[in-house]
PyMOL commands that place a pseudoatom at each C-alpha (Angstrom):
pseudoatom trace, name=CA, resn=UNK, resi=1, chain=A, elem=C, hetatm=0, pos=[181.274, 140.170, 101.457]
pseudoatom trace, name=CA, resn=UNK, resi=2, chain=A, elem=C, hetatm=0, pos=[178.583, 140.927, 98.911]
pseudoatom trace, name=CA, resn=UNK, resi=3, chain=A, elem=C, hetatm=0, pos=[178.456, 141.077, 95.012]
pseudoatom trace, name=CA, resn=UNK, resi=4, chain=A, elem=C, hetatm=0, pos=[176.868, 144.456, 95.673]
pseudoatom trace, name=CA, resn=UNK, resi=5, chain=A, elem=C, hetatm=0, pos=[172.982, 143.359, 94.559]
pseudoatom trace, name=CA, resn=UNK, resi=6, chain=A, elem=C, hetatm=0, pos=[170.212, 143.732, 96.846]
pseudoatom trace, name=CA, resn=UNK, resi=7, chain=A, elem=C, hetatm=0, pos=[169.043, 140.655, 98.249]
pseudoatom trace, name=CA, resn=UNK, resi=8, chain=A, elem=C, hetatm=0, pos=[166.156, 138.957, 100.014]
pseudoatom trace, name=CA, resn=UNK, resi=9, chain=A, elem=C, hetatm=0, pos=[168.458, 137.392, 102.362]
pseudoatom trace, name=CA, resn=UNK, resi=10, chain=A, elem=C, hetatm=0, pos=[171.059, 139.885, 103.239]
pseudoatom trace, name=CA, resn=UNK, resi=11, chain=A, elem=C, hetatm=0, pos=[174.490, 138.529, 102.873]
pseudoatom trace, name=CA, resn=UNK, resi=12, chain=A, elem=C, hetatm=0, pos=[175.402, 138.954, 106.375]
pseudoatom trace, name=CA, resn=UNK, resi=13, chain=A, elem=C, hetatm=0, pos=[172.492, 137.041, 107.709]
pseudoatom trace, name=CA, resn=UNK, resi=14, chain=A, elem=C, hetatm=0, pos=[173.637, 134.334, 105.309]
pseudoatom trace, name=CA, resn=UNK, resi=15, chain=A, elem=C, hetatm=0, pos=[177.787, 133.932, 106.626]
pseudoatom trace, name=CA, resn=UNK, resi=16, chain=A, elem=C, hetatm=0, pos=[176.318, 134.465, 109.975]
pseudoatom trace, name=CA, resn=UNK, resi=17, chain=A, elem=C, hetatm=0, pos=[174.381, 131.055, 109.812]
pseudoatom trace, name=CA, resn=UNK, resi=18, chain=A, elem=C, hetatm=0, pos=[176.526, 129.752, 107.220]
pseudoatom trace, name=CA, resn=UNK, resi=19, chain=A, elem=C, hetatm=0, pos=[177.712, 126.697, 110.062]
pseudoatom trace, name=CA, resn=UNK, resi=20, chain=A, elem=C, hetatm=0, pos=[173.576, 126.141, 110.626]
pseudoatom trace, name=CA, resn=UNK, resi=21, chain=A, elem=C, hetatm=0, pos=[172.761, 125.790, 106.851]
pseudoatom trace, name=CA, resn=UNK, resi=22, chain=A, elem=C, hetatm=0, pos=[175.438, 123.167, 106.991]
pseudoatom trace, name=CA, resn=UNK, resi=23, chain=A, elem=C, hetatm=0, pos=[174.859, 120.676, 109.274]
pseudoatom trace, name=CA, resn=UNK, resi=24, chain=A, elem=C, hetatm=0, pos=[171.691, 120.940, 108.046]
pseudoatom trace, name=CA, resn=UNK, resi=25, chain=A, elem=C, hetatm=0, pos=[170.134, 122.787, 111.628]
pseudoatom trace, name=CA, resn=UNK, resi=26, chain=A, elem=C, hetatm=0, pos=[167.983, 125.069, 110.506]
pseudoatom trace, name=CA, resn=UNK, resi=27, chain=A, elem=C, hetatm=0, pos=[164.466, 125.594, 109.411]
pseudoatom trace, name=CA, resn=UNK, resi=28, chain=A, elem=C, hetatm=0, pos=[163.442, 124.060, 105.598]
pseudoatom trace, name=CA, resn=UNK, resi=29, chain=A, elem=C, hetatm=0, pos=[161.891, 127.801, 104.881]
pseudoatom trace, name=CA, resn=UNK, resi=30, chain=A, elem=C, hetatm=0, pos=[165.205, 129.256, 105.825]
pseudoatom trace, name=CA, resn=UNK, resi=31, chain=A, elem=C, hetatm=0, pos=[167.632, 126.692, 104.193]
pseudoatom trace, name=CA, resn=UNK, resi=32, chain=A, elem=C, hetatm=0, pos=[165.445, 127.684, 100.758]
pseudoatom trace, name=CA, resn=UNK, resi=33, chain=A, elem=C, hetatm=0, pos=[166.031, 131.201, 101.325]
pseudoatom trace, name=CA, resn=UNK, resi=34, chain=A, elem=C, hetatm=0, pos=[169.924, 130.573, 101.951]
pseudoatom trace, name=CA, resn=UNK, resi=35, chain=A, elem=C, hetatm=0, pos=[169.745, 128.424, 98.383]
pseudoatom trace, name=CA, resn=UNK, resi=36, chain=A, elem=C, hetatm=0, pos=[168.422, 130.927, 96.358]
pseudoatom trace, name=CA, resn=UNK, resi=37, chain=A, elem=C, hetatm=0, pos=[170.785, 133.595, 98.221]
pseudoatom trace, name=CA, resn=UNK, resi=38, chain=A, elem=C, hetatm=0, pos=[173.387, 131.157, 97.028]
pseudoatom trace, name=CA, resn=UNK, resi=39, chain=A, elem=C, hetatm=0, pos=[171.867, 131.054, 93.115]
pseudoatom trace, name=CA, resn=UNK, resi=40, chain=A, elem=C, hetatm=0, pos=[171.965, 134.988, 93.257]
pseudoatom trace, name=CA, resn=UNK, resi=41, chain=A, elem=C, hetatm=0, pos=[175.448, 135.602, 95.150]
pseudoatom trace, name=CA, resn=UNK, resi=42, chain=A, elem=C, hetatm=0, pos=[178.672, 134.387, 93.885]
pseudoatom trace, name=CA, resn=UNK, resi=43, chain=A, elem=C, hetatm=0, pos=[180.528, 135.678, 96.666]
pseudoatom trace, name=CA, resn=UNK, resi=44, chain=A, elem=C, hetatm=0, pos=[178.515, 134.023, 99.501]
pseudoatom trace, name=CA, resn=UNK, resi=45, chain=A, elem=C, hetatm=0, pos=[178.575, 130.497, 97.182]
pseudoatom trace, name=CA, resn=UNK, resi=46, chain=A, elem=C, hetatm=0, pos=[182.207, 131.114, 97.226]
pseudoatom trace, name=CA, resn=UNK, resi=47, chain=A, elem=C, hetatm=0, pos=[182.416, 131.151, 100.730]
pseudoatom trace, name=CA, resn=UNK, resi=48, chain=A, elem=C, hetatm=0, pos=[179.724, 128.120, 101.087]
pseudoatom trace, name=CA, resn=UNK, resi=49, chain=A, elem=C, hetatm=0, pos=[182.046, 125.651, 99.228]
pseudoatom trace, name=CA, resn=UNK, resi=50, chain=A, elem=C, hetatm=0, pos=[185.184, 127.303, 101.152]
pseudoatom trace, name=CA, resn=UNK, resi=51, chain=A, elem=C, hetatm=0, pos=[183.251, 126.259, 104.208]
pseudoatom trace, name=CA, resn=UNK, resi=52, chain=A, elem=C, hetatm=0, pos=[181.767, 123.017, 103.014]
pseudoatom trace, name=CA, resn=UNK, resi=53, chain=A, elem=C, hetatm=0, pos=[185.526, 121.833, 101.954]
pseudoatom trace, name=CA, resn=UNK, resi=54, chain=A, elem=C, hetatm=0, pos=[187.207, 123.055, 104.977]
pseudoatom trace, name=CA, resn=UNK, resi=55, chain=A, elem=C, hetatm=0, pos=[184.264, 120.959, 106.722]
pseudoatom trace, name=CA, resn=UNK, resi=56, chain=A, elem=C, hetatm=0, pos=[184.900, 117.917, 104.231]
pseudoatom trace, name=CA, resn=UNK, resi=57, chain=A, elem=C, hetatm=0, pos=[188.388, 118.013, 105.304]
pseudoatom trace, name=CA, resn=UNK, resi=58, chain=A, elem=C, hetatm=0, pos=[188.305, 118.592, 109.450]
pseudoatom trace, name=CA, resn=UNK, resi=59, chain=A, elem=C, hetatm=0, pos=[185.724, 115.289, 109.183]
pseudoatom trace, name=CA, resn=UNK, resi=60, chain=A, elem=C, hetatm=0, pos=[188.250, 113.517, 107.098]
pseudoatom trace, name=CA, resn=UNK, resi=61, chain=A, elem=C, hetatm=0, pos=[191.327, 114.504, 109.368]
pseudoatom trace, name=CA, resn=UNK, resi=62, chain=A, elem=C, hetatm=0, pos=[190.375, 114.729, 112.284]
pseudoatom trace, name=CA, resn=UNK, resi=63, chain=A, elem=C, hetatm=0, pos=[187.132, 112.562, 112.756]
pseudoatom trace, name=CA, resn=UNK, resi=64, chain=A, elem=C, hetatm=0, pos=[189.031, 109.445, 113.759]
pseudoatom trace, name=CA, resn=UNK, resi=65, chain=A, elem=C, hetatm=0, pos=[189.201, 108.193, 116.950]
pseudoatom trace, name=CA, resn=UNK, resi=66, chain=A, elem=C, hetatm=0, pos=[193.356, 108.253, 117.334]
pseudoatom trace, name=CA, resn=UNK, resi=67, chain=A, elem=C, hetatm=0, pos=[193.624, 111.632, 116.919]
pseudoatom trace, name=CA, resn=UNK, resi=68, chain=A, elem=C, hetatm=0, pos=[194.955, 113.089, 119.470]
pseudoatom trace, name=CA, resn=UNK, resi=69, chain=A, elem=C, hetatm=0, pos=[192.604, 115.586, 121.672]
pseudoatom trace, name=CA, resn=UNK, resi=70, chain=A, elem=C, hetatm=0, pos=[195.660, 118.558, 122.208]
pseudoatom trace, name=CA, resn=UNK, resi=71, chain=A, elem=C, hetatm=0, pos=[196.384, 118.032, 118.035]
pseudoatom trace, name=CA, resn=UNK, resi=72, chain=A, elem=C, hetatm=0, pos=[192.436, 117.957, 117.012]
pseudoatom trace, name=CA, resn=UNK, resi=73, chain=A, elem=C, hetatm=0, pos=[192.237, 121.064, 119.141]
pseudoatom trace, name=CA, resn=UNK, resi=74, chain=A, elem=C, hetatm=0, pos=[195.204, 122.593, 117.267]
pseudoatom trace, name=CA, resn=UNK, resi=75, chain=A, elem=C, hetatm=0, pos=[194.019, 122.177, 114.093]
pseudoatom trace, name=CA, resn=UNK, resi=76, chain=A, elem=C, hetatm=0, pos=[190.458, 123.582, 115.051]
pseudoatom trace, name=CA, resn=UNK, resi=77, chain=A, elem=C, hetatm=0, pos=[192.384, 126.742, 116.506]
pseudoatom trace, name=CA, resn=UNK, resi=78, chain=A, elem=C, hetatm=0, pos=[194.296, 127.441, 113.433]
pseudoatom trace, name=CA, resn=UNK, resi=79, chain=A, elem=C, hetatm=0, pos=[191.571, 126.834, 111.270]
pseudoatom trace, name=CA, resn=UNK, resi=80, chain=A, elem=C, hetatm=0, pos=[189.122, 129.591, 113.366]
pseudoatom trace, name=CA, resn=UNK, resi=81, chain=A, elem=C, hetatm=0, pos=[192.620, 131.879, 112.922]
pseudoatom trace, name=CA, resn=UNK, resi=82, chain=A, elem=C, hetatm=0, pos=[192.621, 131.515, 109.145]
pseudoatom trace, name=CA, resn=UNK, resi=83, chain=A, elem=C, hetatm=0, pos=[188.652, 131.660, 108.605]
pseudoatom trace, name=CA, resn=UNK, resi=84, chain=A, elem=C, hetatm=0, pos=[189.378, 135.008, 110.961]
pseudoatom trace, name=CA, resn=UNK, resi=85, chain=A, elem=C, hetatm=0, pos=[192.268, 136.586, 108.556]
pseudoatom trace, name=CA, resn=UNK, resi=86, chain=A, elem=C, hetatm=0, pos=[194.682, 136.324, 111.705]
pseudoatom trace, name=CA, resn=UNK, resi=87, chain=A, elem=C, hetatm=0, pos=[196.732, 133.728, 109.865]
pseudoatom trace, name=CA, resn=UNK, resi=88, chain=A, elem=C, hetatm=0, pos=[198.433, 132.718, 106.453]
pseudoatom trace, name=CA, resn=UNK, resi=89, chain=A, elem=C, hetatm=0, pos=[196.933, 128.553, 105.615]
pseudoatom trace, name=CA, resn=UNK, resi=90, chain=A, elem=C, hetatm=0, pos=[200.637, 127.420, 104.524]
pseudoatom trace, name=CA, resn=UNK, resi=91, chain=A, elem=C, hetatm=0, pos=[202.630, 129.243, 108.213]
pseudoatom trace, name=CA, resn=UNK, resi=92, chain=A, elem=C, hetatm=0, pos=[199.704, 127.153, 109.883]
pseudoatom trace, name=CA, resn=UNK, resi=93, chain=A, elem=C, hetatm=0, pos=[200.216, 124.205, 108.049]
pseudoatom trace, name=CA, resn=UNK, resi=94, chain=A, elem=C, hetatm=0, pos=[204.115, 124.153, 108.402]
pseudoatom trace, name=CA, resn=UNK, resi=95, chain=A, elem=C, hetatm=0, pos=[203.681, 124.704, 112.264]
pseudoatom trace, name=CA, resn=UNK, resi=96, chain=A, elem=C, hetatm=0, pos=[201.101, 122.109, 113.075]
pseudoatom trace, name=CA, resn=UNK, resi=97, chain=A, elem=C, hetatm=0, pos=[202.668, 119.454, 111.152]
pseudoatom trace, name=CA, resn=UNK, resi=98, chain=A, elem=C, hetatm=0, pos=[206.151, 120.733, 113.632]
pseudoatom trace, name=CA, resn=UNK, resi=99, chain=A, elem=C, hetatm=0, pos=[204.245, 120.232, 116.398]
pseudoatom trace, name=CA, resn=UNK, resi=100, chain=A, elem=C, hetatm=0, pos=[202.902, 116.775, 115.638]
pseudoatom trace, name=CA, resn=UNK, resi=101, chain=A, elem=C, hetatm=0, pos=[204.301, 113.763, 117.412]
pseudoatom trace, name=CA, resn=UNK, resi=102, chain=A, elem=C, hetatm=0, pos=[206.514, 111.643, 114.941]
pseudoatom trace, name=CA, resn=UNK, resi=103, chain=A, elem=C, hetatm=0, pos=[203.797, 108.584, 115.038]
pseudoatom trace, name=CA, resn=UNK, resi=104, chain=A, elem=C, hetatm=0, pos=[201.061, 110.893, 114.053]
pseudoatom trace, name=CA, resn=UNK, resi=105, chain=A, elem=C, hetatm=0, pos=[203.035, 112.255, 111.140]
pseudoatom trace, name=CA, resn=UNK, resi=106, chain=A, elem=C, hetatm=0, pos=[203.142, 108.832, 109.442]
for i in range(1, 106): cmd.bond("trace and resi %d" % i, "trace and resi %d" % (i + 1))
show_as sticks, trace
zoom trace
């Protein structure tokens, strides 16, 4: 992914640590780099605010205690498949919500 301009920051370096910039584990001198990738790249700010959603939304889901271990697990898998290309977000969707218990449906 690239929008084909040179960069500082190369645009792998920046997908590679996209998960550090994140949660907010890296250094302050690399997080600025990373921002002003992100002001020069519209691909790679794409992808941030895929990432930061799909984030958003695992915390929202799945950050409660009664969640079930095997289902958080599930979701996690599918979600690494579809980041990966390996799967289609609605076949995944359709088959984790046929694999949830009835209770955890409501």
């Amino acid at each position: 992914m690239s929008c084909g301009e040179p960069h500082e920051t190369d645009c792998s370096e920046v997908l590679d640590h996209l998960y550090e910039f994140l949660d907010h584990e890296m250094p302050d001198s690399d997080c600025t780099k990373f921002e002003v990738h992100f002001e020069e790249c519209s691909p790679c700010l794409e992808k941030y605010g895929l990432e930061q959603a799909v984030k958003k939304l695992v915390k929202r889901c799945c950050g409660q205690d009664d969640v079930p271990s095997d289902l958080r697990s599930k979701v996690m898998g599918r979600i690494d498949l579809i980041r990966s290309g390996q799967a289609v977000p609605e076949q995944d969707l359709t088959a984790a919500e046929s694999e949830q218990p009835t209770a955890a449906k409501e």
